[in-house]
C-alpha positions, 0 to 999 in steps of 0.5 A: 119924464124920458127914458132911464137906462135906454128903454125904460120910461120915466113913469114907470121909474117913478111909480117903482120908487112909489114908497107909499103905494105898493099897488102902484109898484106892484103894477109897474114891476109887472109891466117892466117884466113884460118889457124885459121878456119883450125887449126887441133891443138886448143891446139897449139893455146890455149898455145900461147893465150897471144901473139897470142892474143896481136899480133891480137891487135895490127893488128886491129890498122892496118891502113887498114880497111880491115886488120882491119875486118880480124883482128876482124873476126880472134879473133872471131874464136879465142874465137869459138876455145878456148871457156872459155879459153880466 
């Protein structure tokens, strides 16, 4: 599975795109939260920021709005961490 845009694993990619089981998604947004607020490494983050970011897009289009808000918060604290470099 690895890793997606350096710190991400693979498993939780997959269960963001599950498109049929928004509990699975729900799940999953919440633990890459946790993982941006943890991110011991904004420099991993900061070489990703063109996809990381692209892939956020496209989950604020999530059908549920609650992935939807996570998705929001998450690029939030993606601008906190990364500053002007967004």
């Amino acid at each position: 599975w690895g890793m997606h845009f350096g710190f991400v694993p693979g498993r939780l990619v997959t269960d963001l795109q599950d498109a049929l089981n928004w509990r699975v998604r729900a799940l999953a947004i919440e633990e890459l939260q946790y993982m941006i607020r943890y991110l011991k490494d904004p420099g991993v983050l900061r070489a990703n920021l063109n996809d990381f970011m692209a892939f956020m897009t496209g989950l604020v289009k999530d059908p549920n709005f609650k992935i939807e808000i996570n998705a929001l918060q998450i690029i939030g604290d993606v601008v906190n961490i990364v500053g002007s470099d967004i």
